[in-house]
N, C-alpha and C positions, 0 to 999 in steps of 0.2 A: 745748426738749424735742424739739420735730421735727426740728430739725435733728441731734440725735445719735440719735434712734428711724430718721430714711431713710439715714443710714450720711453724712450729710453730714460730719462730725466728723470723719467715720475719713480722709477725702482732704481735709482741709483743715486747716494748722497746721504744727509742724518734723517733721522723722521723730523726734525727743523724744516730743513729746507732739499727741493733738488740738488744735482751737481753734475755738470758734464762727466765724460772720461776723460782722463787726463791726455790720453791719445788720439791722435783722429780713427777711430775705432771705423768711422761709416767708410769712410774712404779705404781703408786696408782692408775690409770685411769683401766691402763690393769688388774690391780690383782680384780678391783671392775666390769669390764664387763665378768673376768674367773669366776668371783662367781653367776652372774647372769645368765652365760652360766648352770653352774652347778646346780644352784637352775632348771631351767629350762628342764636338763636333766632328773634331777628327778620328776620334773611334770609329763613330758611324762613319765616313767616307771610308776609312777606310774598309768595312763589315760590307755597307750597301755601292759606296762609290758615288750617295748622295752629300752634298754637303750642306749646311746648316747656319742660318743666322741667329745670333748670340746676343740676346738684349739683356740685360741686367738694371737695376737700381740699387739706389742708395736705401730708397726705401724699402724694398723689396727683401735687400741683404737685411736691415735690421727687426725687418718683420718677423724671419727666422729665428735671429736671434732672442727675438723675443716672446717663442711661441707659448713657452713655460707658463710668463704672466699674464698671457693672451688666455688661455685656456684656463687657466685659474681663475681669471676674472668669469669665464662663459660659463663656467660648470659648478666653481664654487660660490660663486657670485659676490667675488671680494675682493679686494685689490692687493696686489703682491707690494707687501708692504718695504717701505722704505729703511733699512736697520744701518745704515754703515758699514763698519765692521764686523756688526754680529750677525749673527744668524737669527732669522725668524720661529724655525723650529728647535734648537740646537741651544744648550749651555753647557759650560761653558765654550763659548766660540768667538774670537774675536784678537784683537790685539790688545797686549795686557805687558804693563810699564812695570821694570825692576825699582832697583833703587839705584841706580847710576843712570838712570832716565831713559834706558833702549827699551821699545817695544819687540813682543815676541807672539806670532800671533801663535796659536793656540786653536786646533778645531779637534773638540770631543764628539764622535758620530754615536757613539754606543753605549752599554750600560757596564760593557766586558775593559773598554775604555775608562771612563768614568772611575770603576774601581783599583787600575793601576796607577790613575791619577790624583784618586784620592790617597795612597796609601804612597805611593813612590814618590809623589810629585809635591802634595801640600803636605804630605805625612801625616793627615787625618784619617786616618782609619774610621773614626767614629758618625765620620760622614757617610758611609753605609748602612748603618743605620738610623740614621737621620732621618724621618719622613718629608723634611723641609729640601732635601737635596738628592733622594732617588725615589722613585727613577726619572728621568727627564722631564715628565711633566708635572711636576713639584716642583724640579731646577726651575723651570720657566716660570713659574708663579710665584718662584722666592729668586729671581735671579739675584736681584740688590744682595740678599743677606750672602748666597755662593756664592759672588762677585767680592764685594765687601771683605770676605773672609781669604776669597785668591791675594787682593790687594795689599792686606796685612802681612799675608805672609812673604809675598812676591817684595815687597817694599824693604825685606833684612839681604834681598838676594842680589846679585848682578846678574846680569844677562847668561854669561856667561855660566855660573853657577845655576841658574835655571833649566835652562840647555839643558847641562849633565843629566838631570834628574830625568827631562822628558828622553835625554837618550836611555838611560837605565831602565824608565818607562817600557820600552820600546814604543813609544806615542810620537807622532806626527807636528811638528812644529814649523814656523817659520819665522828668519827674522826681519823686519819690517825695515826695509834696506834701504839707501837714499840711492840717488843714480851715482855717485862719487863712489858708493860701494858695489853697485852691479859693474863696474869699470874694472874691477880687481876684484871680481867674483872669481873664483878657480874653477867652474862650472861655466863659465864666458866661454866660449866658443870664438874665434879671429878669421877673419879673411883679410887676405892683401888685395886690394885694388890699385891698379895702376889709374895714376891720373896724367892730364897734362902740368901739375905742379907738382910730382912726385908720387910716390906710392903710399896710402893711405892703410890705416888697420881700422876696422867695422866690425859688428856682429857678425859672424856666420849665418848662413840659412839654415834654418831649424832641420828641413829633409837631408838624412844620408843617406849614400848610397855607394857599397862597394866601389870602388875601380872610379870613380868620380873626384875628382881632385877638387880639394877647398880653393879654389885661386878663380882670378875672373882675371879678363883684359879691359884693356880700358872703357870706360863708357862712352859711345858715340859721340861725336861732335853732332853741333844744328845742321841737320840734311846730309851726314856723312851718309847715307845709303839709300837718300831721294831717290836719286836717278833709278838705281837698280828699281827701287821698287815702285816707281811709276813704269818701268820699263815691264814689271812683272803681270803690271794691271791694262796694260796697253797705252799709256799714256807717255803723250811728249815728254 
């Protein structure tokens, strides 16, 4: 519901139709800006020795994140358009299908880009001087025909064999991974948790920090630390 109440919806999905996030985005967004509120409170007690009430929304949190097409809409007077996978300003940019059927997304930011890409990647050379395909905004008014022309050639390729090329490139790729493949990423990070049904493996927390061990103890039980902490607020 927040996320179609802060316009989240409208800049995310195909230019067809909206689409949520696939993840509760408002909810993780708000609880990691109320932790920063709070780290922040306790700065200042700690600086002044005042302390501080910490109010957050859901709204609020995706306000931020939304300043981009807020301020796009106020100044350029246009709405930050809906693309999916691709970019609005940017071609080629997007997720682009082999011939063994993986996607590999693909984002070209430059024109120094562009020409390792035409020359290493589709082994078109002749697309540099192409007026229909440089510099980017030509790409964008002929995307279909530089789309078109990736598709032909990507379609003799496997994923894999695509890969190679944007590595030799030196160009930026990624591949369009299911969660059965983020599970045996080698880039997964693991924490052990201990539970009361045994000891569990999870994502690790993104933050590291020297001398901090990956490992957690078990997560509370319901009111395993009431008492203490009504005891801490003065309460029976």
């Amino acid at each position: 519901l927040v996320q179609a109440e802060s316009g989240l919806m409208s800049v995310t999905g195909s230019p067809e139709e909206p689409a949520r996030v696939g993840i509760s985005v408002c909810d993780l967004t708000t609880g990691i800006n109320g932790l920063t509120g709070v780290l922040q409170a306790l700065y200042q007690r700690e600086r002044s020795g005042r302390g501080a009430a910490v109010q957050v929304s859901m709204f609020d949190a995706m306000a931020d994140l939304m300043a981009a097409p807020i301020m796009f809409r106020q100044f350029a007077d246009r709405d930050w358009p809906r693309t999916g996978l691709r970019h609005n300003v940017l071609v080629p940019y997007g997720a682009y299908a082999t011939g063994d059927g993986r996607l590999t997304m693909i984002a070209i930011q430059n024109e120094r880009e562009w020409a390792r890409f035409a020359e290493i990647v589709l082994r078109r050379a002749d697309f540099l001087d192409d007026p229909r395909c440089s510099p980017n905004l030509s790409r964008m008014h002929n995307r279909d025909y530089v789309e078109g022309v990736m598709d032909e050639i990507f379609r003799d390729l496997t994923q894999g064999q695509l890969q190679e090329r944007l590595r030799a490139a030196d160009l930026a790729y990624a591949s369009v991974n299911e969660v059965a493949d983020i599970i045996e990423h080698p880039a997964l990070r693991r924490v052990e948790v201990q539970t009361a049904r045994g000891p569990i493996s999870m994502p690790a927390p993104p933050v590291r920090s020297p001398g901090v061990l990956d490992s957690f103890g078990s997560p509370p039980e319901i009111d395993e630390h009431g008492a203490r902490i009504r005891a801490e607020f003065g309460e029976d």
